[in-house]
KEKE-3310 file (N, C-alpha, C; in steps of 0.2 Angstrom, whole numbers, plus 5000, padded with zeros to 4 digits):
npx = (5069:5075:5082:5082:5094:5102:5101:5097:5101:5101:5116:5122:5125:5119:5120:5106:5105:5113:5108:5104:5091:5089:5085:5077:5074:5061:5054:5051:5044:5034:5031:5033:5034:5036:5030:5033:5025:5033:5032:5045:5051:5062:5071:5070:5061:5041:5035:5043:5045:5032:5030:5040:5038:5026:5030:5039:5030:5022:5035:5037:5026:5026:5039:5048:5066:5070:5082:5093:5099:5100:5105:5093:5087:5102:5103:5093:5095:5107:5102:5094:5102:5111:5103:5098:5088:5085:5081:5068:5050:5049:5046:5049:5053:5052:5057:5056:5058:5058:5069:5081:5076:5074:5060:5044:5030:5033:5048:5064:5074:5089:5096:5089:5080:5084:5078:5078:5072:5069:5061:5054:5042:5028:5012:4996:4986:4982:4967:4963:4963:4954:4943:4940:4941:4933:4925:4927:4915:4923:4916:4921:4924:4932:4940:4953:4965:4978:4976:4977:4990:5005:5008:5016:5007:5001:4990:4977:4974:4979:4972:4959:4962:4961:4949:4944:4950:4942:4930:4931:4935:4944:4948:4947:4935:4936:4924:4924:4919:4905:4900:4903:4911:4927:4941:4952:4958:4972:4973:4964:4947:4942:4925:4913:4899:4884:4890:4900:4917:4923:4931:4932:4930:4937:4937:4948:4957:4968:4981:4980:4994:4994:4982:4980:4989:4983:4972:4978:4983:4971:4964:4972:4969:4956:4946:4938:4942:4934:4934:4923:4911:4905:4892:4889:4878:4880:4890:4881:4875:4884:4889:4904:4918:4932:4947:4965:4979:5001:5008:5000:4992:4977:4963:4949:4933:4924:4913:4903:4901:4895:4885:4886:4895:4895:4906:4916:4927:4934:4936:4943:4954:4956:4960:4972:4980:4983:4988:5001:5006:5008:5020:5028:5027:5022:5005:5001:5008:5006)
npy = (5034:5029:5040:5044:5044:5041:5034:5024:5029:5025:5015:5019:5022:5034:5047:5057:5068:5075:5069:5069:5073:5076:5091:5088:5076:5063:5058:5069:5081:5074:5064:5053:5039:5025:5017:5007:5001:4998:4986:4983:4971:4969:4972:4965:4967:4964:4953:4957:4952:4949:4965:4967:4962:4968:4982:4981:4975:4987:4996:4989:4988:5004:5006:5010:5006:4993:4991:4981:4966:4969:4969:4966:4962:4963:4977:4984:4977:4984:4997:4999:4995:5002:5016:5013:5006:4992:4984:4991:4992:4995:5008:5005:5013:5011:5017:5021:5029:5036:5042:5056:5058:5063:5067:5065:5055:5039:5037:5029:5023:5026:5029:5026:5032:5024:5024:5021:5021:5023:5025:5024:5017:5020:5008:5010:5012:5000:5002:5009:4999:4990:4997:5004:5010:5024:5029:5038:5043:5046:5062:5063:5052:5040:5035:5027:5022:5022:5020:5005:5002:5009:5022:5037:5048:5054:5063:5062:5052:5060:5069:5063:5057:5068:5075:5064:5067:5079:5075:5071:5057:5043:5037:5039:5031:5026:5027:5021:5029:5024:5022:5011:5002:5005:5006:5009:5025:5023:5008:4992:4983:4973:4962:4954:4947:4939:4927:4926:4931:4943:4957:4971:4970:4981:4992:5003:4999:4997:4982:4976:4971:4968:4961:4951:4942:4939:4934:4921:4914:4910:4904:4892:4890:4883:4892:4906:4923:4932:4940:4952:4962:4978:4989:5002:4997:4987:4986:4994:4984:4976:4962:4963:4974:4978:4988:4986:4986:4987:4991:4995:4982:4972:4983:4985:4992:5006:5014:5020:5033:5038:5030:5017:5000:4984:4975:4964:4954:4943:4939:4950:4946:4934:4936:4944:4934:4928:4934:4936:4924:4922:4930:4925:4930:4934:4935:4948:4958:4961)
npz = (5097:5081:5071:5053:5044:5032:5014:5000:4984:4968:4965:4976:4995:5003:5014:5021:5021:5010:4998:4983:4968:4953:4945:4933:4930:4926:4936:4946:4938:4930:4937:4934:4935:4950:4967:4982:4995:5009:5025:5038:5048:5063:5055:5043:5028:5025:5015:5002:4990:4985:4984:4975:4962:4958:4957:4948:4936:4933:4931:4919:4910:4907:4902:4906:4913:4921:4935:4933:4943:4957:4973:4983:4996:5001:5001:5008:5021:5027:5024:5035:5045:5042:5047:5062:5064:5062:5076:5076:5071:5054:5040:5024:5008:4990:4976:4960:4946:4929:4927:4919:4902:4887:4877:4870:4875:4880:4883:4880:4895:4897:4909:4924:4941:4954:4973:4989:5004:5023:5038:5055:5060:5067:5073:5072:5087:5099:5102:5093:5082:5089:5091:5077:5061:5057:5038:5026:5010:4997:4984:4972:4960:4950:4937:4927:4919:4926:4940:4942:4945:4955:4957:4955:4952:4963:4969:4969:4977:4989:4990:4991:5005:5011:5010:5018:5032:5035:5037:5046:5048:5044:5033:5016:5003:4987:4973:4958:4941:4936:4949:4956:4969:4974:4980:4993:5001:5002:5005:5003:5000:5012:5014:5025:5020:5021:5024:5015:5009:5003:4991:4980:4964:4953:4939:4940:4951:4963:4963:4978:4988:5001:5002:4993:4999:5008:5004:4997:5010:5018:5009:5012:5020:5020:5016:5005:4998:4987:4974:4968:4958:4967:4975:4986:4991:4996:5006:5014:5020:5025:5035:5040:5037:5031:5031:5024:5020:5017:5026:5040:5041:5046:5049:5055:5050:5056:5055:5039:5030:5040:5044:5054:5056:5059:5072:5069:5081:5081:5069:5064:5070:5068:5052:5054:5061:5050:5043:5050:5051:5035:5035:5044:5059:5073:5079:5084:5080:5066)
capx = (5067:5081:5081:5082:5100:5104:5095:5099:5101:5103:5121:5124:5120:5120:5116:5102:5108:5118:5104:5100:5090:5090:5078:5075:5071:5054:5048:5049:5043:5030:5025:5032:5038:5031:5035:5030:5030:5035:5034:5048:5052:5068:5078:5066:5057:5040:5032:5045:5045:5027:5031:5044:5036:5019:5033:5042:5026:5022:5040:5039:5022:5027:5044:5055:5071:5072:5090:5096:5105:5099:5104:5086:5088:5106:5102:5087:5098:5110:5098:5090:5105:5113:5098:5096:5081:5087:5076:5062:5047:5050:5042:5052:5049:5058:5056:5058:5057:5062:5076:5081:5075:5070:5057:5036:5028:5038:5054:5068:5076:5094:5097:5082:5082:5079:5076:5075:5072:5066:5060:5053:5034:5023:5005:4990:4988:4977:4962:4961:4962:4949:4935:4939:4941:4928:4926:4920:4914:4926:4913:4926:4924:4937:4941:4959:4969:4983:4975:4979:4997:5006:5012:5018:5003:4996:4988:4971:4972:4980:4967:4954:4963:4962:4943:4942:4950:4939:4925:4929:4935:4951:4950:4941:4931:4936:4921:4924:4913:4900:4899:4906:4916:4932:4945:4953:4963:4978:4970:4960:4943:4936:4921:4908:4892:4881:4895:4906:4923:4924:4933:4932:4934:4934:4943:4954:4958:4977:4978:4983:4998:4991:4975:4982:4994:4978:4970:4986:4982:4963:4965:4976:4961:4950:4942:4940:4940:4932:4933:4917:4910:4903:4891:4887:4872:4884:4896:4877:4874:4891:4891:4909:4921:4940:4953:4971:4988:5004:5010:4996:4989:4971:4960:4941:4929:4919:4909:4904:4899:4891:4883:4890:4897:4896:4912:4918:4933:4934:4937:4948:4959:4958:4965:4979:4984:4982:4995:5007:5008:5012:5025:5031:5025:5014:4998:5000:5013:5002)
capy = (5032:5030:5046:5043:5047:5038:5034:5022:5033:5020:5012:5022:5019:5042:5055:5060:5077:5074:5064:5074:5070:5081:5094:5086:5068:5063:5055:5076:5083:5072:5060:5046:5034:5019:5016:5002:5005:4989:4986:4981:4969:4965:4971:4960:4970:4959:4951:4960:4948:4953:4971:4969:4959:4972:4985:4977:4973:4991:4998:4986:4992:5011:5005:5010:5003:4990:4989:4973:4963:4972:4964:4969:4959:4964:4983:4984:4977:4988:5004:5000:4995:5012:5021:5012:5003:4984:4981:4992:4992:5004:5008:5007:5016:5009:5023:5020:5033:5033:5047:5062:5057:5069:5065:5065:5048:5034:5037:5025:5026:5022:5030:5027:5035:5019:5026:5016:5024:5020:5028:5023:5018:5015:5006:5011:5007:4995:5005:5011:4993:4988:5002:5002:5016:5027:5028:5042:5043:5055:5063:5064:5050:5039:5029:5027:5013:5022:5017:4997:5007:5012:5027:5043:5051:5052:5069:5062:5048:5063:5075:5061:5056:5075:5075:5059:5070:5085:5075:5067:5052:5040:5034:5039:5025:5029:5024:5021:5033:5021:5021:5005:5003:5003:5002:5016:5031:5019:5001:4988:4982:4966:4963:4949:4948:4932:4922:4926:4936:4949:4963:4975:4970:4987:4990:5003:4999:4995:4976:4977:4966:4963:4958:4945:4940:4936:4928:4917:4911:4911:4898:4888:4887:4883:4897:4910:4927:4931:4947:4955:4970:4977:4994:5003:4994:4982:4989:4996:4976:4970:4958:4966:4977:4980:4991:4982:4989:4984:4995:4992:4977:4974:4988:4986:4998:5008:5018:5023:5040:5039:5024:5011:4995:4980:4975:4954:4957:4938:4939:4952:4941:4927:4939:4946:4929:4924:4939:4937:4915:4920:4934:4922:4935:4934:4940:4955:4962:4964)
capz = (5091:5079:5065:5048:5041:5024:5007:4993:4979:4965:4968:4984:5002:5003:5019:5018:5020:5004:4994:4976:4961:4947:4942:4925:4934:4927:4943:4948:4931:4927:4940:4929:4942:4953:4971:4985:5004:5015:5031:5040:5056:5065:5048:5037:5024:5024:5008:4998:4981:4979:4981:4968:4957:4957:4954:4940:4931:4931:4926:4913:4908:4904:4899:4912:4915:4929:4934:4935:4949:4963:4980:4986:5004:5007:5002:5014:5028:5026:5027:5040:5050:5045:5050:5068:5063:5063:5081:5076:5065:5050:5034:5019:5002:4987:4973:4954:4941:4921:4928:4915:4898:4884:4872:4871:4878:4886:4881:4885:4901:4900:4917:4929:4949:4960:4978:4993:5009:5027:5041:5060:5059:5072:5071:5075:5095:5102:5104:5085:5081:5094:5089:5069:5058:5051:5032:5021:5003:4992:4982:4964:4955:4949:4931:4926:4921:4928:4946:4942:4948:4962:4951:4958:4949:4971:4971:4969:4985:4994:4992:4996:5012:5016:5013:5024:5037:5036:5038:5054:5046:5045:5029:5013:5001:4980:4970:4951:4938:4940:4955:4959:4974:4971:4985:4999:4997:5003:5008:5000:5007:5013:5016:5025:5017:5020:5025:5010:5010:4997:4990:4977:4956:4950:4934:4939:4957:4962:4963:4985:4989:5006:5001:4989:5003:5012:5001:5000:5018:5018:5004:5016:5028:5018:5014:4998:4996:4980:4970:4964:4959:4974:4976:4992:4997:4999:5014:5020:5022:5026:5042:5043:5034:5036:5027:5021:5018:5019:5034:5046:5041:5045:5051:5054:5049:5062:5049:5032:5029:5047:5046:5060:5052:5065:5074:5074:5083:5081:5061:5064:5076:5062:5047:5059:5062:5044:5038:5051:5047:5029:5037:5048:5062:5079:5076:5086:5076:5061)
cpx = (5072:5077:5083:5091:5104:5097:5098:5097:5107:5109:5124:5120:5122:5117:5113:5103:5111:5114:5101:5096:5089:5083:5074:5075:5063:5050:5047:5046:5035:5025:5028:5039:5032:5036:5031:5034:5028:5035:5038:5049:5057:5072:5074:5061:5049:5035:5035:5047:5038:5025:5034:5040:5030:5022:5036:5037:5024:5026:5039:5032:5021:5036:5051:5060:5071:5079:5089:5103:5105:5098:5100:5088:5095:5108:5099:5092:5103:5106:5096:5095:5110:5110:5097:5091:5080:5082:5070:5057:5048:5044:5049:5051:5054:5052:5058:5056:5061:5067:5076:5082:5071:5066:5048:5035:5030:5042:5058:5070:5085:5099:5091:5085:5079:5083:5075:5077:5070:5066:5055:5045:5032:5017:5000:4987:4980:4970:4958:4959:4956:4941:4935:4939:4935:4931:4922:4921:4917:4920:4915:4927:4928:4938:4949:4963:4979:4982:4976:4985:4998:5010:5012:5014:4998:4994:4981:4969:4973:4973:4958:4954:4961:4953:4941:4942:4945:4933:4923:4934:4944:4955:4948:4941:4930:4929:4923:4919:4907:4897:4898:4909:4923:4939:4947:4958:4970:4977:4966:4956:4944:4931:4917:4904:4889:4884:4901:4910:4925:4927:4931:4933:4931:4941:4949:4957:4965:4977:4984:4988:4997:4983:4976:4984:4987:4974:4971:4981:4976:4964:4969:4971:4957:4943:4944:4940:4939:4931:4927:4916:4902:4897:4890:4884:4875:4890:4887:4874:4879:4888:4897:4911:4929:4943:4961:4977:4993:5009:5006:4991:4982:4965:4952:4938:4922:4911:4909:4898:4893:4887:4888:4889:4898:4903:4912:4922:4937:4940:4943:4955:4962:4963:4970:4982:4986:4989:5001:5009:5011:5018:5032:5033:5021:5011:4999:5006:5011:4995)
cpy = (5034:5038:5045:5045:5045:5033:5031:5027:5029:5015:5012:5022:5029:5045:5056:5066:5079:5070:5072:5073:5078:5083:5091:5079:5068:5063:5066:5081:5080:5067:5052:5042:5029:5020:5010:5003:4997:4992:4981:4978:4966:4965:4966:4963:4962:4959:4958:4958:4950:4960:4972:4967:4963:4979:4985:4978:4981:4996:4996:4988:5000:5011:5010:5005:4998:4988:4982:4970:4966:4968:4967:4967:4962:4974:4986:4984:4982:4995:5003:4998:5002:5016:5021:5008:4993:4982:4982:4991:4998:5003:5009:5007:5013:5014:5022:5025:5034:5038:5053:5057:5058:5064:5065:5054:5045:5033:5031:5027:5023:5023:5031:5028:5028:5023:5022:5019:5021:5023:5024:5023:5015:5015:5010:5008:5003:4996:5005:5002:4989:4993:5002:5009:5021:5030:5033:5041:5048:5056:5061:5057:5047:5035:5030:5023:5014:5020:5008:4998:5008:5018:5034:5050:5051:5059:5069:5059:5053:5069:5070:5058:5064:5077:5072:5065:5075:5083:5070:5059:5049:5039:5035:5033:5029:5023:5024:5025:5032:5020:5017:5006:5001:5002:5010:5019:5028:5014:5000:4986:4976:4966:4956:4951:4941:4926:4921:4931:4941:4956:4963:4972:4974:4988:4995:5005:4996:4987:4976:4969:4963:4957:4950:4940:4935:4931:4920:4913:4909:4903:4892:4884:4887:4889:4901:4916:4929:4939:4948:4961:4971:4986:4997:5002:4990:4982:4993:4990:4971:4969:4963:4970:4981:4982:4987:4984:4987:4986:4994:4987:4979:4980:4988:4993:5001:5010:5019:5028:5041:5033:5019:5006:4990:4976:4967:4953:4949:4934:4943:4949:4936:4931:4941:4939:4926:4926:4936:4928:4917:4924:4932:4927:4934:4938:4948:4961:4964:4966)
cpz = (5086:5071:5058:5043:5033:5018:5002:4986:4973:4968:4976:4990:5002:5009:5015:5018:5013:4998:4990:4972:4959:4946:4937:4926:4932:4932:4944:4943:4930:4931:4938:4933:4945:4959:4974:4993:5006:5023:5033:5047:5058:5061:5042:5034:5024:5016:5002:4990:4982:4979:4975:4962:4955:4955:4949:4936:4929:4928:4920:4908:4904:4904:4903:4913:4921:4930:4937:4939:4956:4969:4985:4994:5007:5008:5008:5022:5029:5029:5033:5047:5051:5048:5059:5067:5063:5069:5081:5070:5063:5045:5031:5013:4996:4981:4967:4949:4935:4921:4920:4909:4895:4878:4875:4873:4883:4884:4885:4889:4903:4906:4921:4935:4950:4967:4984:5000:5017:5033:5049:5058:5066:5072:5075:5083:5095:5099:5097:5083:5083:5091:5079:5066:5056:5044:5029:5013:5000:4987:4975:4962:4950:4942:4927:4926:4926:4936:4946:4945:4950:4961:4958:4954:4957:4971:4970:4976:4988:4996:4992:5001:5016:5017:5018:5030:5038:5038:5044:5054:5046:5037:5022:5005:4992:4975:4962:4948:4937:4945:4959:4963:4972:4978:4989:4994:4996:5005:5002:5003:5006:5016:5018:5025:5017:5017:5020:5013:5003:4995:4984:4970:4955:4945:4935:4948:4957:4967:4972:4985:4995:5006:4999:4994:5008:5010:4999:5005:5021:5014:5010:5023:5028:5017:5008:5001:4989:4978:4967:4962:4964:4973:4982:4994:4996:5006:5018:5023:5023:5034:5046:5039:5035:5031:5027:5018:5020:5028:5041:5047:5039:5048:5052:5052:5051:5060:5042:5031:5034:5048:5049:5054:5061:5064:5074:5076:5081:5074:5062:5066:5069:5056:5050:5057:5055:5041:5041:5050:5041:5031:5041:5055:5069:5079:5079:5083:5069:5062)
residu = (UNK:UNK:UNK:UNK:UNK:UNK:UNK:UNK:UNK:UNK:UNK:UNK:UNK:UNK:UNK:UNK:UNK:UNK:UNK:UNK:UNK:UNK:UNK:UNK:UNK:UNK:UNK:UNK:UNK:UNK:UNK:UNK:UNK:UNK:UNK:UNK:UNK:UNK:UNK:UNK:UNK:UNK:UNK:UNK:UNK:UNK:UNK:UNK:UNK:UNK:UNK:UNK:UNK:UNK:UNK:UNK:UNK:UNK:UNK:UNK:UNK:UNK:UNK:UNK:UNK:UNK:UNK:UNK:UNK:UNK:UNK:UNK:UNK:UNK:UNK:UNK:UNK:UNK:UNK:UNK:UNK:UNK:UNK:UNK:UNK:UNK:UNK:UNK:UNK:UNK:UNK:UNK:UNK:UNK:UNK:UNK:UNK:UNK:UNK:UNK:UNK:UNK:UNK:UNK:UNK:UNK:UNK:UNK:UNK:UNK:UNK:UNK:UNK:UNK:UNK:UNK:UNK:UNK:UNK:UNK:UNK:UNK:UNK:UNK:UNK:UNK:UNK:UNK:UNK:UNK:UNK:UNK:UNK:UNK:UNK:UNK:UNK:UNK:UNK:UNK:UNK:UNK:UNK:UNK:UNK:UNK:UNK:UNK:UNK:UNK:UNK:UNK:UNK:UNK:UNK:UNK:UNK:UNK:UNK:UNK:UNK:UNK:UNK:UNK:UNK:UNK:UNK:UNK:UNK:UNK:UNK:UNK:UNK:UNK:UNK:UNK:UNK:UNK:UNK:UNK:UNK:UNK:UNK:UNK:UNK:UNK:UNK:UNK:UNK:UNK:UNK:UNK:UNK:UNK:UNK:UNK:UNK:UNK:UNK:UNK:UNK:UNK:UNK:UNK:UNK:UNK:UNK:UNK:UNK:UNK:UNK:UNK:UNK:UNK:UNK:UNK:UNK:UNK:UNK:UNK:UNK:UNK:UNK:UNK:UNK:UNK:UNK:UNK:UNK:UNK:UNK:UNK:UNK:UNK:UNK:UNK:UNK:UNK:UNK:UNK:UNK:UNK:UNK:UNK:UNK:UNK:UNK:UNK:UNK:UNK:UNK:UNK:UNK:UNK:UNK:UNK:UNK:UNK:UNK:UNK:UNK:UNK:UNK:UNK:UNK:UNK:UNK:UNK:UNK:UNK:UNK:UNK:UNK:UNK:UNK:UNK:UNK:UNK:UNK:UNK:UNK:UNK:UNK:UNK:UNK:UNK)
# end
């Protein structure tokens, strides 16, 4: 498996050995930055116009610089043919922060860091896929319009992926301060509920690019998925339940805070095939 060796650091393709940012770089300081992780096949970043576009809209929200003219496709290929990664599936992070500039609030940004990195990823095997993740409830409680963003403010999802883990679990399940459901630590749900397809409208949930993606293709086949607001006795009456990222696609879900969740391996199969059609992928690949 190839090693990771080079790093877009703005205009430069850079060793990673030799890759710097500055102490005085908000994204390090303050957090104040956005990024977006892709997954990559065969040198093909997939559904990368609605990364950019969910990243953009953010930058442009807390008034960060978007550099302009970015040859996004022929960068990508580039890295990943430097790196060795051209035949495999990678992950790739593209990294945007309002770089070094003084001032209280949201200062302008007439030098912003963009970041675009890439590393070897491999899926979850078979088996995980076949049995389904278990899911626990973070206890802490969530409301923040800064969750509608994929901001580099991540030390709340981390420290509720770390609960998940301590509690046995794969995955953990953020509820709003209502205690709404609101979406995973890193995934977005869907859910079957007396024959409907449903995810999550919660107000400050980060609006998932796979999800959407799926929705996309659902639509195409005659079917919806409809956004609602959802509570727990809704996942304790879900038919199914599946988690949704851009890295490993679909993911059923085995448990929720111990409670079994039934399996439609069926459903699963259909969404798979759903993503990799708009990916232009076979199913087994997402």
């Amino acid at each position: 498996m190839a090693t990771p060796a080079w790093v877009w650091i703005n205009d430069h393709l850079t060793p990673l050995a030799q890759a710097r940012v500055s102490v005085e770089d908000r994204g390090f300081l303050y957090g104040d930055g956005f990024f977006e992780t892709l997954r990559a096949e065969k040198g093909r970043a997939l559904f990368l116009d609605e990364h950019l576009a969910r990243l953009i809209a953010s930058a442009r929200a807390f008034r960060i610089t978007v550099p302009e003219g970015v040859p996004w496709k022929e960068r990508l290929a580039r890295l990943l043919a430097a790196n060795g990664l051209m035949p495999e599936t990678a992950a790739v992070k593209i990294l945007l922060t309002r770089g070094e500039a003084a001032g209280l609030g949201l200062p302008e940004s007439p030098s912003p860091t963009l970041i675009i990195s890439a590393r070897p990823y491999t899926p979850p095997c078979p088996e995980e896929y076949h049995a389904g993740w278990p899911l626990a409830v973070f206890p802490e409680r969530r409301t923040t319009f800064l969750g509608r963003h994929k901001s580099l403010n991540y030390l709340f999802y981390l420290a509720a992926r770390q609960y998940a883990l301590e509690q046995g679990a794969r995955e953990a399940l953020i509820l709003e301060a209502d205690g709404a459901v609101s979406e995973g630590a890193a995934t977005s749900l869907i859910i079957a509920h007396d024959g409907r397809l449903l995810t999550p409208a919660a107000e400050s949930a980060l609006p998932g690019v796979t999800v959407a993606v799926l929705a996309r293709a659902l639509k195409r086949r005659g079917r919806v998925l409809e956004w609602v607001p959802l509570q727990l006795a809704h996942l304790e009456e879900a038919d199914g339940l599946w988690l949704a990222n851009s890295l490993m696609g679909i993911m059923p879900v085995a448990a929720v805070a111990g409670r079994k969740v039934s399996q439609l391996p069926d459903v699963t199969f259909f969404f798979k095939d759903c993503l990799a059609r708009e990916a232009g992928l076979d199913a087994e690949a997402g």
